[in-house]
FIVOSE-993409 format. One record per atom (N, C-alpha, C): residue in one letter; y negated, x, z. Coordinates in pm, whole numbers, plus 50000, padded with zeros to 5 digits. Example, Ala and Ser with C-alpha at 12.3 -4.5 7.8 and 13.67 -1.06 7.14 Angstrom:
2
a505695131950780a504505123050780a503305132050780s502255128550708s501065136750714s499975129050787
//
This chain:
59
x508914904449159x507504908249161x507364920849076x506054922248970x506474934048905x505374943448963x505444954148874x504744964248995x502904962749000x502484959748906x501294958048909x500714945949042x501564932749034x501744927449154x501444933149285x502704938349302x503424945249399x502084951749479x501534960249395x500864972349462x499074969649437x498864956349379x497594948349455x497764944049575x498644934749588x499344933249715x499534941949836x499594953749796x499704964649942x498384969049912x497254972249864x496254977749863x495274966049910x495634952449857x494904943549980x495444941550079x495884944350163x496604947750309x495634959950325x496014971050246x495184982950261x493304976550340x493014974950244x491634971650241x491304956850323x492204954650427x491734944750553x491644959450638x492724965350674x492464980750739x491314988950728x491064991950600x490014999850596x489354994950451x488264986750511x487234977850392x486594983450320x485914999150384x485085009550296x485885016150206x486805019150187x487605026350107x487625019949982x487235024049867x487035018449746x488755015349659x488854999049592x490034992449605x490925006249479x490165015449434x490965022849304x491575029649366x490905037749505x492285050749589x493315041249646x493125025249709x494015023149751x495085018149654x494785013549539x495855013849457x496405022149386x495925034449391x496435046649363x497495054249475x497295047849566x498005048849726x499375039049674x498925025449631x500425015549633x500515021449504x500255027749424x501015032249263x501925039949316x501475052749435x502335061349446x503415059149509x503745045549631x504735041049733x505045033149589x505085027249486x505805018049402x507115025349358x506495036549308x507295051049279x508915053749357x508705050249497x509495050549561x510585039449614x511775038949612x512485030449578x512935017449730x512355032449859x512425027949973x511235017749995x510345019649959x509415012449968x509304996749895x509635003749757x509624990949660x510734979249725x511314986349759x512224973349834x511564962749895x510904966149983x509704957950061x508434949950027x508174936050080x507224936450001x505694938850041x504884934149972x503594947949955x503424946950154x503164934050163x502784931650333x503584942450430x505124938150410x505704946250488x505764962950460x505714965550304x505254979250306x503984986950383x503104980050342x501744988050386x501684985550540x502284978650609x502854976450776x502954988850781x504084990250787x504905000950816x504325015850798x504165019250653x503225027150594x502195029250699x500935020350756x500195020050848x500315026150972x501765021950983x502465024651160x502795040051152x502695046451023x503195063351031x502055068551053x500435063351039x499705071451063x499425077350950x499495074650779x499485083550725x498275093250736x496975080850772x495565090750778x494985090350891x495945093551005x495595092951129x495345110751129x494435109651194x493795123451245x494785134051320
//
C-alpha cells in the first residue's frame, strides 16, 4: 500500500469518528503517523484504532 493510500485510509476511519472535522487536517494527521514507522506498519484501520484508543484529542 503506498502512502498516499495508506493515509486516506486512516483519515476515513478518522472522519466516521469525527464527521465535522474537515478531510485536509485529518490527512494531515495520517501524513504525520505515515512518517512513523510504528505506525506505518499497520494498516490505516488498525492504525487510526489504536491512535483513537490514546485519546489523542481527548480533553
Amino acid at each position: 500500500m503506498d502512502a498516499q493510500e495508506w493515509q486516506r485510509g486512516f483519515a476515513a476511519r478518522l472522519q466516521n469518528q469525527w464527521p465535522t472535522i474537515p478531510i485536509d487536517e485529518l490527512l494531515d494527521a495520517a501524513g504525520d503517523l505515515w512518517c512513523d514507522e510504528h505506525w506505518r506498519a499497520m494498516s490505516p484501520e488498525e492504525a487510526a484504532v489504536r491512535w483513537l484508543k490514546l485519546g489523542v484529542l481527548a480533553d
